[in-house]
C-alpha positions in Angstrom: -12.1 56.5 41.4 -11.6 56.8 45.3 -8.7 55.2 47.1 -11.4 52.6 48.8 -12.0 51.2 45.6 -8.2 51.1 44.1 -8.0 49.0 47.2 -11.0 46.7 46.7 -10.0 45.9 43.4 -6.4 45.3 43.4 -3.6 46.9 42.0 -3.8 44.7 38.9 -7.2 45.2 38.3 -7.1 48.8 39.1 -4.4 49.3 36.7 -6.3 47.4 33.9 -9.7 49.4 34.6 -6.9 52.7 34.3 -6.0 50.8 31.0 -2.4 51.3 32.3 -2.0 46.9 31.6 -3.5 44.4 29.9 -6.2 42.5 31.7 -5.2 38.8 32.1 -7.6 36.5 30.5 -10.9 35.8 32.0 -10.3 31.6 31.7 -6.5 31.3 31.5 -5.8 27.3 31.0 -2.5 25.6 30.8 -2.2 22.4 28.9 0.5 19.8 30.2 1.6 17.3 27.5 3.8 14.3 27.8 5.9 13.0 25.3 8.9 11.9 24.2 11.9 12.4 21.6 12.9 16.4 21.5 13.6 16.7 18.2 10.3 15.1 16.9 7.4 14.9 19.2 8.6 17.2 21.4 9.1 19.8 18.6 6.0 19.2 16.9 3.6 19.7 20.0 5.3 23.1 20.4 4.3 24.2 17.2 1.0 23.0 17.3 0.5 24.3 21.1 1.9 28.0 19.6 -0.7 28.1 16.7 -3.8 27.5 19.0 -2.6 30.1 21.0 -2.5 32.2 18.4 -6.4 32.4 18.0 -6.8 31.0 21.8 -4.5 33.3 23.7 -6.5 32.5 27.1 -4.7 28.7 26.6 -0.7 28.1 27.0 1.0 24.6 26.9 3.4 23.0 28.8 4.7 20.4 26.7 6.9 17.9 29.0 10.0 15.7 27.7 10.3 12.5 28.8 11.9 9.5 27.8 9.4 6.9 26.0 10.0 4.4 28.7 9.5 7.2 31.4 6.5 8.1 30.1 5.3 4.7 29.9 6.2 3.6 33.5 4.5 7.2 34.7 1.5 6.7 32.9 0.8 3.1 34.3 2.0 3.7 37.5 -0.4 6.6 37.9 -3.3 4.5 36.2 -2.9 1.6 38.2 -2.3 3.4 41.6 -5.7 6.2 40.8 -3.6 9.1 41.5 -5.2 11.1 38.6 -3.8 14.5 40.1 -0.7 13.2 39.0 -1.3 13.1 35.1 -1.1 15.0 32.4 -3.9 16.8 30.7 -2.7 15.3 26.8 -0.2 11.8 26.5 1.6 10.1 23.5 1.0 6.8 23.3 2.5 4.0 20.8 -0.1 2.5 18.6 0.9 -0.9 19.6 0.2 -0.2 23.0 -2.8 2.0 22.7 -5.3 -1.0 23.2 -3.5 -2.2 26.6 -4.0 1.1 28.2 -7.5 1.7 26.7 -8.7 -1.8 28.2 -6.5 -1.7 31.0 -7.8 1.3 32.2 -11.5 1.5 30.9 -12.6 5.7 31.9 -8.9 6.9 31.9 -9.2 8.7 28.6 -11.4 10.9 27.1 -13.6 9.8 24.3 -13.4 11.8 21.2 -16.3 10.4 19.1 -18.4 13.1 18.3 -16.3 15.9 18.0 -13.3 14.4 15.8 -14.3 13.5 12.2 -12.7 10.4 12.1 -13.0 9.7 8.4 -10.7 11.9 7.6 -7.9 9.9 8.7 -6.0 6.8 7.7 -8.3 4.0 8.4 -6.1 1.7 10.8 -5.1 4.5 12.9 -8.8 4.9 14.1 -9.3 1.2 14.2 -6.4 0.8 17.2 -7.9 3.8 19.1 -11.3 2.2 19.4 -13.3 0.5 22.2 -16.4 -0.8 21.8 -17.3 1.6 19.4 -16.3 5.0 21.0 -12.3 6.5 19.6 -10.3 7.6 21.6 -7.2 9.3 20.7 -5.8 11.4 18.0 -4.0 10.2 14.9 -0.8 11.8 14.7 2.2 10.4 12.8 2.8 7.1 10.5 5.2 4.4 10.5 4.3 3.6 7.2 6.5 1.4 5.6 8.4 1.7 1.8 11.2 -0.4 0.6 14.2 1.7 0.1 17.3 0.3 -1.9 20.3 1.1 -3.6 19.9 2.0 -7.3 23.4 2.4 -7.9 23.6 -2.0 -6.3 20.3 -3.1 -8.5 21.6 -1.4 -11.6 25.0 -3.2 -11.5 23.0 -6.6 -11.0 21.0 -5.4 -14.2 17.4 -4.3 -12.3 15.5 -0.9 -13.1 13.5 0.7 -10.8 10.7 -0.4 -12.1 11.7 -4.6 -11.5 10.7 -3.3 -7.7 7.0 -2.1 -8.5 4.2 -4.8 -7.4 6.5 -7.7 -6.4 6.2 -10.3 -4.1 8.0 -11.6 -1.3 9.5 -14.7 -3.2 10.5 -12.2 -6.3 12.1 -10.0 -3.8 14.3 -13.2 -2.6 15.5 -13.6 -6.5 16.4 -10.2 -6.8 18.6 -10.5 -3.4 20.2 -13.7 -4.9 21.4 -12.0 -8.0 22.7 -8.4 -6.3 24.7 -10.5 -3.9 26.2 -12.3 -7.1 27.0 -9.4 -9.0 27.3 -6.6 -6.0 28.8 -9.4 -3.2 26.1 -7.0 -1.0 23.8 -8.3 1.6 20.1 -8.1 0.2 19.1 -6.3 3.5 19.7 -6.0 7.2 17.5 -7.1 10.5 17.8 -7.1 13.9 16.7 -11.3 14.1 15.3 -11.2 17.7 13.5 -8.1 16.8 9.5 -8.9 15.9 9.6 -5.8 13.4 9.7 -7.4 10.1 7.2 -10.1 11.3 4.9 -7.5 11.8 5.8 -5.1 8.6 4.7 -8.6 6.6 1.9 -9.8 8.8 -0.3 -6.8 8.9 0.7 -6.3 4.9 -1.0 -9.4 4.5 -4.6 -8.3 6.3 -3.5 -10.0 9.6 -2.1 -9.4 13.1 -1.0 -11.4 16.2 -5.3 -11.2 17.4 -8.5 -11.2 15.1 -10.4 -8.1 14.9 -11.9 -8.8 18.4 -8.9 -8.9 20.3 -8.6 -13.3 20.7 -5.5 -14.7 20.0 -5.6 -16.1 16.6 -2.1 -17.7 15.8 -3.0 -21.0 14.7 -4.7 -21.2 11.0 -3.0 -17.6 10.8 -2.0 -16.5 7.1 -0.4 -13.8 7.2 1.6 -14.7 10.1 2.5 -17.9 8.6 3.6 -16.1 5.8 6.2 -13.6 7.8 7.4 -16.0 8.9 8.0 -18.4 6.2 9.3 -15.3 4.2 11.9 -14.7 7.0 13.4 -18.5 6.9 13.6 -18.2 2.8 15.5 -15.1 3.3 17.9 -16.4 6.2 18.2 -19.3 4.3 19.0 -17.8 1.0 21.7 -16.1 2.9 20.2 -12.1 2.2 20.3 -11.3 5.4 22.9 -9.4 7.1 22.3 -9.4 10.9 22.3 -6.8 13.2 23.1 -6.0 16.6 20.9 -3.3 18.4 19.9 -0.5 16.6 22.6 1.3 16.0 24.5 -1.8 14.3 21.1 -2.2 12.0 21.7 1.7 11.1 24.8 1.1 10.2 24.3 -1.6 7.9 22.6 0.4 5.1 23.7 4.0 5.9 27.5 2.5 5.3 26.2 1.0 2.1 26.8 -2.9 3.3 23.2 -4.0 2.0 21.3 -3.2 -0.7 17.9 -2.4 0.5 15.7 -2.1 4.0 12.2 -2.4 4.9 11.0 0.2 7.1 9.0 2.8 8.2 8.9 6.0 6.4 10.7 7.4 9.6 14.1 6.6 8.8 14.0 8.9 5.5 16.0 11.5 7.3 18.7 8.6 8.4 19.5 7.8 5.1 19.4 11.5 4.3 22.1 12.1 6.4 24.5 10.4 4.3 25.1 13.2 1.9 27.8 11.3 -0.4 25.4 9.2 -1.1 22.9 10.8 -2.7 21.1 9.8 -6.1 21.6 6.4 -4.8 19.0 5.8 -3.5 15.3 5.1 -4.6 12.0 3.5 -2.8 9.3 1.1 -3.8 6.1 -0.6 -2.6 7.1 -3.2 0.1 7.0 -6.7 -1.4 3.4 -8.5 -0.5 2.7 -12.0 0.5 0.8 -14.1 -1.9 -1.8 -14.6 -0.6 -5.4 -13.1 -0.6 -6.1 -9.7 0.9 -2.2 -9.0 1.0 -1.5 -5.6 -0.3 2.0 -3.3 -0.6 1.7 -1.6 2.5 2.0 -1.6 5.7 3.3 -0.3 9.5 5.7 0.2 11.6 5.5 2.1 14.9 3.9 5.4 15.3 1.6 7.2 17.9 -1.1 9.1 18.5 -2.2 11.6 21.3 -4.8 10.6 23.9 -6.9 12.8 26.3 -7.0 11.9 30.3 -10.3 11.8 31.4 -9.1 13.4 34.6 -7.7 16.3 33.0 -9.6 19.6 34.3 -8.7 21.1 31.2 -10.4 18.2 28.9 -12.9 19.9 26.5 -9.9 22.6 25.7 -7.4 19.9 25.2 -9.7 18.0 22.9 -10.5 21.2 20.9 -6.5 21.9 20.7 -6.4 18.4 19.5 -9.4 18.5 16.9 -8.6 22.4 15.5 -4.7 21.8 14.7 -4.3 17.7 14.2 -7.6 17.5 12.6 -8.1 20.4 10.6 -4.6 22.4 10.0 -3.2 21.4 6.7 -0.4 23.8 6.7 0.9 22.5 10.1 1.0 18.9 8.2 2.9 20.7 5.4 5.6 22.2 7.9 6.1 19.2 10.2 6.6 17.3 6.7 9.4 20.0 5.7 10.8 20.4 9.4 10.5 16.8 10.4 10.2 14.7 7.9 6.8 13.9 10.1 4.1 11.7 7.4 0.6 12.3 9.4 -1.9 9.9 9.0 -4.6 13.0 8.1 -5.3 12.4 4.3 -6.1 15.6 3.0 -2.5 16.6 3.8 -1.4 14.7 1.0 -2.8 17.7 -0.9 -0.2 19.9 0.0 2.9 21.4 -2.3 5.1 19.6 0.5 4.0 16.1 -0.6 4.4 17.0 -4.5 8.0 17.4 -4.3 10.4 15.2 -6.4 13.5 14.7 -4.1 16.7 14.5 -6.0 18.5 12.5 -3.3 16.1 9.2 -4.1 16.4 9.7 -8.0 13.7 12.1 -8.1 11.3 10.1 -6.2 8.2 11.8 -5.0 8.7 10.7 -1.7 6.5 11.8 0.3 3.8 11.3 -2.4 4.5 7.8 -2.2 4.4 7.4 1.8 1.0 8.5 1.8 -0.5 7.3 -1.1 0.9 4.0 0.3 -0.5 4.7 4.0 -4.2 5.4 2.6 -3.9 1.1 1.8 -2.8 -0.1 5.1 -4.8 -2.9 6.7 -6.8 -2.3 9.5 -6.0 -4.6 12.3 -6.1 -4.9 15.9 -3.5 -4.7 17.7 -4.4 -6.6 21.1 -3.1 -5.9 24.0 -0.3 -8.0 24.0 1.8 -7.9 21.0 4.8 -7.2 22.9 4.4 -10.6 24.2 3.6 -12.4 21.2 6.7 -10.9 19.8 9.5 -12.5 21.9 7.5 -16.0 21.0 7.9 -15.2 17.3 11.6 -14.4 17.7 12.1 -17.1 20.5 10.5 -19.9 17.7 11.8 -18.2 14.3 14.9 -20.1 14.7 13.1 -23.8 14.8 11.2 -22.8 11.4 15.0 -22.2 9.7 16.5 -25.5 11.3 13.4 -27.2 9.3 10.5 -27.5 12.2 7.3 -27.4 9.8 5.7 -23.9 10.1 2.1 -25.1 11.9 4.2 -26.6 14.7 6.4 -23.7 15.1 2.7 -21.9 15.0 1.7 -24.1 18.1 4.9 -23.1 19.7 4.2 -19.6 19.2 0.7 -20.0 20.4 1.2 -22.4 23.1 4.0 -19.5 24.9 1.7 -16.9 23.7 -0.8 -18.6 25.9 1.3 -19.1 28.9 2.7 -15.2 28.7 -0.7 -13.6 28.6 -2.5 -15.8 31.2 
């Protein structure tokens, strides 16, 4: 080769023709994610960005930590304003905001239909990623919710584990009234102007805030009306022991004040923290409303990853997406083990991971149970506004205990609805 041509080509290229270096790929793509939480979203993306590159060495990922709320005011602020060039190529969204970008911002994101098989995933995690027909986002991880209470507490007020299989709200309230007696320990903890436990109830019982088109639907609502009845009986009955902010609602069952707390199956690895305390602990089926169409399961929190339509690196970052969160059941296995991450792809209940009895909740199969439990969630939509709709709950709950009949606390919650969403 003469020294014209060493020139022409470039010293890089010269040296890889020599086959003195590696040639850099021919399409080289970087993938920017936002998300939030190091330690969980953050952490999981990196592992799933490291095993595409794996078989797709031309792609590497840039996987950015924000703060939730940062990436929220970035996202909208860039959405509202048009300046695309500012976004990511992949975002983590909340479920329960997922709807309000989606109509908010109709072409933003990248539909997925087509290329994602969809019914491979938990059913109400496809429903709140669709628009008119066309879904939009990934599934990723569930918030969905067990009961988890002290066995040591229920077995001193003369319960078994099995007095907390298929029980209902009301028989939930007895069994609080008679650990208190024996135990002098709170039933459970809640933050009251916190619109968590009126959702946890409400979508158990087939319902939401909106019906399944998105209209406000508070009035005549049964599954609402049923949160929050269940919440008056329970402040009422006395079984509540309020909470503060978070960390003061941590501490009420990690330092063994209450007997039991409904949440999401997130906070498994809070209450495995306390190492003195396990054996102690067991979980359960949530409690269901009685009414019809209620079931034992239900939500709380969770998100799922959505495509920019912008993104100049779209048809990779959807094949990322669709080849790992769709189709890698031994990267649901790990993030299980790692993360204590439940993923809302079924067949990853398959796994060795999931089988495991866990001596810390009585031998419990844990996460067995999770996702058993979040193949039965309802399918609801979740509007764009539930944020609203929760500060009137929590803003009217109050009335319902001082003894304002439920259908005109129902019409308060409605009529503010009304005036917040306008």
């Amino acid at each position: 080769m003469d020294n014209l041509t060493w020139r022409g080509l470039g010293l890089r290229a010269a040296l890889a023709c020599a086959g003195l270096m590696a040639a850099a790929p021919a399409f080289a793509a970087e993938i920017t994610i936002w998300c939030w939480d190091p330690n969980f979203n953050v952490a999981i993306m990196r592992e799933a960005g490291q095993r595409y590159t794996k078989t797709h060495p031309d792609v590497t990922f840039n996987v950015v930590d924000f703060a939730k709320a940062d990436v929220e005011q970035k996202l909208q602020t860039a959405l509202a304003s048009g300046t695309t060039s500012a976004l990511p190529d992949i975002v983590l969204i909340e479920d329960y905001g997922a709807q309000k970008y989606l109509q908010s911002f109709p072409g933003a994101f990248a539909p997925m239909s087509g290329k994602v098989d969809y019914k491979g995933f938990a059913p109400y995690k496809v429903e709140l990623m669709t628009v008119d027909g066309k879904v939009y986002g990934m599934p990723f991880d569930s918030g969905v919710t067990g009961l988890f209470y002290r066995r040591d507490y229920l077995e001193q007020a003369g319960f078994k584990p099995q007095d907390l299989q298929d029980i209902t709200w009301d028989r939930y309230i007895e069994i609080g009234k008679a650990v208190e007696a024996k135990t002098g320990k709170k039933m459970t903890t809640q933050e009251l102007n916190n619109g968590g436990m009126t959702r946890i109830i409400m979508q158990s019982g087939n319902g939401w805030y909106f019906d399944k088109k998105g209209k406000l639907a508070v009035n005549d609502n049964a599954a609402l009306k049923g949160a929050l009845e269940t919440q008056a009986k329970m402040i009422k009955a006395g079984l509540i022991k309020p909470a503060t902010g978070w960390n003061d609602y941590v501490k009420a069952f990690t330092s063994g004040d209450v007997a039991s707390v409904v949440t999401g199956v997130w906070i498994t690895g809070t209450i495995k923290a306390q190492a003195d305390q396990a054996g102690k602990w067991g979980i359960a089926p949530i409690p269901k409303l009685d009414i019809p169409g209620a079931v034992h399961a239900s939500n709380l929190g969770g998100s799922s990853w959505y495509v920019l339509a912008s993104s100049k690196q779209k048809e990779k970052a959807i094949d990322f997406l669709n080849e790992v969160y769709a189709k890698d059941l031994d990267f649901y296995q790990k993030i299980l083990t790692e993360r204590g991450a439940v993923g809302s792809l079924m067949a990853a209940r398959t796994g060795a991971a999931y089988q495991q009895a866990d001596a810390f909740f009585g031998g419990d199969k844990v996460w067995q149970n999770f996702s058993d439990w979040l193949g039965k969630v309802p399918a609801v939509n979740y509007g764009i506004f539930t944020n609203e709709l929760d500060t009137a709950v929590t803003a009217n709950l109050p009335a319902l205990v001082d003894g304002k009949p439920v259908d005109a606390v129902l019409k308060a919650i409605n009529d503010q609805a009304e005036l917040q969403i306008q």
